[in-house]
Structures are given as C-alpha cells and as structure tokens.
C-alpha positions in Angstrom: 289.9 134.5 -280.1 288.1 137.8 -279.3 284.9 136.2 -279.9 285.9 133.8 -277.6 287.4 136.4 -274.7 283.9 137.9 -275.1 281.6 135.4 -275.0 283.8 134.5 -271.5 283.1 137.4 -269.6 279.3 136.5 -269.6 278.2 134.1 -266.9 276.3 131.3 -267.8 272.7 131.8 -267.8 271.0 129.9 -264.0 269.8 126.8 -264.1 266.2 126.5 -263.5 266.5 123.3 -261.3 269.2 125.1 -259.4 268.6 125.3 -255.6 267.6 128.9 -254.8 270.2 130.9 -252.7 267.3 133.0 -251.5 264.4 130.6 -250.9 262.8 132.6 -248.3 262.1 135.8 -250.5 258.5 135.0 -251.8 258.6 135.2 -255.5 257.3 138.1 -257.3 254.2 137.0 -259.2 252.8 138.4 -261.9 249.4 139.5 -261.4 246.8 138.2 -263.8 244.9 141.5 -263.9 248.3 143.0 -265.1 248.8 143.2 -268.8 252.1 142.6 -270.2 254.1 141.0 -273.1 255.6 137.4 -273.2 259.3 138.9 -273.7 258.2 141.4 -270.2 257.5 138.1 -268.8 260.6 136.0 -269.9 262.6 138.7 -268.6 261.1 139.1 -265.3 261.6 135.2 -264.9 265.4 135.0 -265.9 266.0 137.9 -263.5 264.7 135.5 -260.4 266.8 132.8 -261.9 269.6 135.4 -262.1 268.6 136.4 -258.5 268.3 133.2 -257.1 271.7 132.2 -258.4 273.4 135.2 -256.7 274.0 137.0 -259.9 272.5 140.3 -258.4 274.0 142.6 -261.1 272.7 140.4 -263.7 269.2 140.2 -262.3 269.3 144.2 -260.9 270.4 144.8 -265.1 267.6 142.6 -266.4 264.9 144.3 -264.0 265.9 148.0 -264.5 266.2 147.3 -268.3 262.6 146.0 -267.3 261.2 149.0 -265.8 262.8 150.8 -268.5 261.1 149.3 -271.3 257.2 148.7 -269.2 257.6 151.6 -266.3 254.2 150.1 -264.7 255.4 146.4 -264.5 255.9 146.6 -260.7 256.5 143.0 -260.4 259.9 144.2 -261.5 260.3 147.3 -258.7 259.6 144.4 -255.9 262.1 142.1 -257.9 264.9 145.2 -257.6 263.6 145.4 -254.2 264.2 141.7 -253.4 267.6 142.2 -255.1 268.7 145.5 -252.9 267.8 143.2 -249.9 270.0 140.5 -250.6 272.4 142.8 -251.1 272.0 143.9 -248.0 271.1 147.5 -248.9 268.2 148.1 -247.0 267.0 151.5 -247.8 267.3 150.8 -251.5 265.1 147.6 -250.8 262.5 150.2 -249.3 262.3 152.4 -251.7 261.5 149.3 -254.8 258.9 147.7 -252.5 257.3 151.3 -251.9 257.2 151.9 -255.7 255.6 148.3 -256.2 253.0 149.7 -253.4 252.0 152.6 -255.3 250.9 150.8 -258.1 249.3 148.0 -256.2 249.1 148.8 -252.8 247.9 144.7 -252.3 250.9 143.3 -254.0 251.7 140.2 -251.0 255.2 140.1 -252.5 256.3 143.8 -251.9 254.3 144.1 -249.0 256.2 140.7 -247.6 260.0 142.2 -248.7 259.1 145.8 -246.8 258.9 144.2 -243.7 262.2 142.5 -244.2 263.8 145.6 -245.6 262.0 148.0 -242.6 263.6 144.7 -240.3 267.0 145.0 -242.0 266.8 149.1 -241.6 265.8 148.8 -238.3 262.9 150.4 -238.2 260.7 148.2 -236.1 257.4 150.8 -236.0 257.6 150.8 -239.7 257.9 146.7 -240.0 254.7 146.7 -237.2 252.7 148.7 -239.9 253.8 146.8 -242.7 252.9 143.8 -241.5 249.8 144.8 -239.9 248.7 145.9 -243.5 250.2 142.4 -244.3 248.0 140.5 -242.3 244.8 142.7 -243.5 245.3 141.9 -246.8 246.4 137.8 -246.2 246.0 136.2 -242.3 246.7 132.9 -243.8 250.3 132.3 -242.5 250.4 132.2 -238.5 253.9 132.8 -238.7 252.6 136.1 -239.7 251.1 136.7 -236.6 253.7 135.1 -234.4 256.0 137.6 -235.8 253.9 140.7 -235.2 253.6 139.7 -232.0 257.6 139.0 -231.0 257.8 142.7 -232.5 255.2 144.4 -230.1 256.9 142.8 -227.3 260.1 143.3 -228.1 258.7 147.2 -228.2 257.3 146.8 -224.9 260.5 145.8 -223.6 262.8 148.6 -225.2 259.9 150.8 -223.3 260.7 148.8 -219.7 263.9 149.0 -220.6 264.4 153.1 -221.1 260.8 154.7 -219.7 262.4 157.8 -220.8 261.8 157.0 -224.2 258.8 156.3 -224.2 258.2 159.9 -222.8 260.2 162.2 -225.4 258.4 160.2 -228.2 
C-alpha cells in the first residue's frame, strides 16, 4: 500500500505523440558540435516532453538536475528558459536564454525565446536588438522581419504619441 501511495504521487511520464501545449516555443536542439552523453541527451528530451505536457516542475527538475550534472550543456539553460516563459515568469526566462548566449552566442533557440521573454517583460528596445541579432544570424523566416518591423513602428508611435519622451531619453 505505501508502495502504491508512492508510486501515485508521480505523474505519468508524457506521451511522445501527445499534442504539444507549447508548439510555438522552437525546440531546443542540441548542437552537433556540442559533446555530451546519451543519458545528457535522454534527459534533455523527457524534459521537452515534460515541458510540452505542462508539467513545468517536472521538466524545470529534469533541466536543473541537468545543468547540475553537465554545467555547459546550454541546451538545457534555453530549455529552463522556455520553461520560466510559459510560466509566465519573464525575467527568469531572460536570464536562462542569456546564460545559453554566453556559451553560444548563435544558439537560434535562445536567441528566438529572448525576444519572447524581452516581449513578455516589456522591454521592446531589448526585443528590437534581440531580434535584429536574430535576423543576422538566420533571415530565413519573413515573419521575422515582419515582426521587427511592427516593433519599430509601434516605437515610432509611442514617440508621436509622447514627444516628450523621446526628449528625456
């Protein structure tokens, strides 16, 4: 029976054919040039299943205890980061994709979840530069482009809007 009470307070591990509840958040890829064990790589990919199935503690456990174990797998900082931004903690979300960054500042993932978490923060300069470096690094994807663009206008705007803004800054 206590085996039993045990084994029920740990959820079911995600189906890998399960529909993703975050299907927009680009999936953090292991680079090839990045060296790392079979059992790193297992884990990363439960934690995205764990992630994808909304089981953020689950997938933020797996990834820390990730980090832990391989400090320079960054695949696992942008995972924490994708995890801090569903959970709607923005800042949090910042500081994993910047961490990612620092160890590979053309990581596509991290660079694509900062602009989301800069969005979330909003911090509109800070998205403009991140996805500026975005489309240096990858101008495949005109939505891209199309979003840089609403951005700078909607900064124009906010300028027409309050000229004394512009001014003091």
């Amino acid at each position: 029976l206590a085996i039993g009470a045990a084994c029920a307070s740990v959820p079911p591990a995600p189906a890998a054919n399960a529909t993703p509840a975050f299907a927009d958040f680009p999936v953090p890829d292991i680079p090839a040039s990045l060296r790392t064990a079979p059992a790193d790589r297992d884990q990363h990919a439960n934690a995205w299943r764990k992630l994808q199935a909304r089981d953020l503690k689950g997938a933020a456990r797996d990834y820390t205890d990730l980090l832990r174990r391989s400090p320079g797998f960054y695949p696992a900082d942008a995972g924490l980061g994708f995890v801090s931004l569903a959970d709607r903690d923005f800042k949090s979300a910042i500081t994993h994709f910047r961490a990612a960054l620092a160890r590979d500042n053309r990581y596509l993932p991290a660079w694509r979840g900062l602009v989301e978490a800069e969005l979330g923060a909003g911090d509109d300069d800070e998205a403009i530069a991140a996805l500026e470096r975005l489309l240096a690094l990858d101008g495949s994807r005109e939505s891209d482009r199309n979003r840089l663009e609403l951005l700078r206008l909607k900064q124009v705007q906010a300028l027409i809007a309050d000229p004394d803004e512009a001014v003091t800054d």
